[in-house]
C-alpha positions as CSV (number, residue, x, y, z in Angstrom):
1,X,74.6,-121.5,-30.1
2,X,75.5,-119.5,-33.3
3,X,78.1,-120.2,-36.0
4,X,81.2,-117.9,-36.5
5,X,83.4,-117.9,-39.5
6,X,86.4,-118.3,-38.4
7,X,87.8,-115.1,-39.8
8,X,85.0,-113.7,-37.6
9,X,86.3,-115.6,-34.5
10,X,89.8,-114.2,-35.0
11,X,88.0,-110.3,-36.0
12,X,86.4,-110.8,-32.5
13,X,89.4,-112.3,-30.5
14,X,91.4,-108.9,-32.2
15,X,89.4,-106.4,-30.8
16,X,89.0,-107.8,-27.5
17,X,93.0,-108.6,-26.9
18,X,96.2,-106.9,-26.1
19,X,97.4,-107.4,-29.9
20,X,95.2,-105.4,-32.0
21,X,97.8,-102.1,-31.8
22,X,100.7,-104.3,-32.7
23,X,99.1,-106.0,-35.6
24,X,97.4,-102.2,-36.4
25,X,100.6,-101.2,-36.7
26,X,102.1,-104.0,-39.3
27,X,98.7,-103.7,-41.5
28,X,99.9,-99.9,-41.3
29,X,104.2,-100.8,-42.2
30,X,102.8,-102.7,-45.2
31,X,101.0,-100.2,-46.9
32,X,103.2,-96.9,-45.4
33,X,105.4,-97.0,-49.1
34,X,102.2,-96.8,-50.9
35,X,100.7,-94.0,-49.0
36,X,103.3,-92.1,-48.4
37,X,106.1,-93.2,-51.1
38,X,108.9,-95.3,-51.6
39,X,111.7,-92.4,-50.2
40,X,110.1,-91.3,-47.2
41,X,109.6,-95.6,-46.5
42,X,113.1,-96.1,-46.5
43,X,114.2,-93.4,-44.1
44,X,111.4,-94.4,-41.6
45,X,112.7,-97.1,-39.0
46,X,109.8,-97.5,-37.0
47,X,105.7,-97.6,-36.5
48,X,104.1,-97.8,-33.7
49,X,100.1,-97.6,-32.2
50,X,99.1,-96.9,-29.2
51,X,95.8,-95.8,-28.6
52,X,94.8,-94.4,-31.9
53,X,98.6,-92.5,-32.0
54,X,100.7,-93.2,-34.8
55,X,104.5,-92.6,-33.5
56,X,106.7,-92.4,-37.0
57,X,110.6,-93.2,-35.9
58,X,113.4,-91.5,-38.1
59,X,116.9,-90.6,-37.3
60,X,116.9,-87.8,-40.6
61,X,116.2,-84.6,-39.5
62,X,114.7,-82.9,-42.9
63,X,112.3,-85.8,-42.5
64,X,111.2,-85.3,-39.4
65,X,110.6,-81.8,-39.8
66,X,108.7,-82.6,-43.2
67,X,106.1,-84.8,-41.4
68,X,105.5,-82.8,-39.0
69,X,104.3,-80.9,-41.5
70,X,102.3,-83.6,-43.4
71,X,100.4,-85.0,-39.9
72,X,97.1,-84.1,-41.1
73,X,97.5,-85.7,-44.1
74,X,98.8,-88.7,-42.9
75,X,96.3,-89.6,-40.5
76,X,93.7,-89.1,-43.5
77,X,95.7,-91.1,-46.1
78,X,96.2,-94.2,-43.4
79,X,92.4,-94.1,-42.6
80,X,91.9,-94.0,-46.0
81,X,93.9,-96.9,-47.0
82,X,92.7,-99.0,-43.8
83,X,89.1,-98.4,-44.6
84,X,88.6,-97.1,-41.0
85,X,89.1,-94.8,-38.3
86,X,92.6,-96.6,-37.0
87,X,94.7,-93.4,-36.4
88,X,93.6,-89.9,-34.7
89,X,97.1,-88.5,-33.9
90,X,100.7,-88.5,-35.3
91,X,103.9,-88.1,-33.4
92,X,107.5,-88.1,-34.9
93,X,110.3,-89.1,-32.9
């Protein structure tokens, strides 16, 4: 029988489980002000994954229309700052 850490326990239990979009998604809420600045943080009510889709809430329109425009660009700055392949598609609602 081999040894686990038990941060290696939990990295395993993650990937195999039900949970690892929703807790994708906070690692994600936590860093979205750094990536994508303070402003566009505060006007953004909602992240969500779900299989590899990022879905960006916001009720302002000017916003909306601006990341629609940046989707490219997000995916590669949340990749970036997640240090993996987490996100391959962006949808604004």
């Amino acid at each position: 029988m081999s040894e686990y850490s038990l941060g290696d326990a939990m990295k395993a239990f993650l990937d195999k489980s039900r949970l690892k979009s929703g807790i994708k998604a906070l690692q994600i809420e936590q860093v979205w002000a750094q990536v994508m600045g303070k402003t566009i943080a505060k006007y953004t009510d909602k992240l969500e994954i779900v299989k590899q889709t990022l879905f960006i809430h916001t009720a302002v329109g000017p916003l909306k229309n601006e990341l629609f425009y940046q989707k490219e660009k997000i995916i590669e700055r949340i990749n970036e700052a997640m240090g993996e392949n987490v996100i391959t598609t962006v949808v604004i609602k």
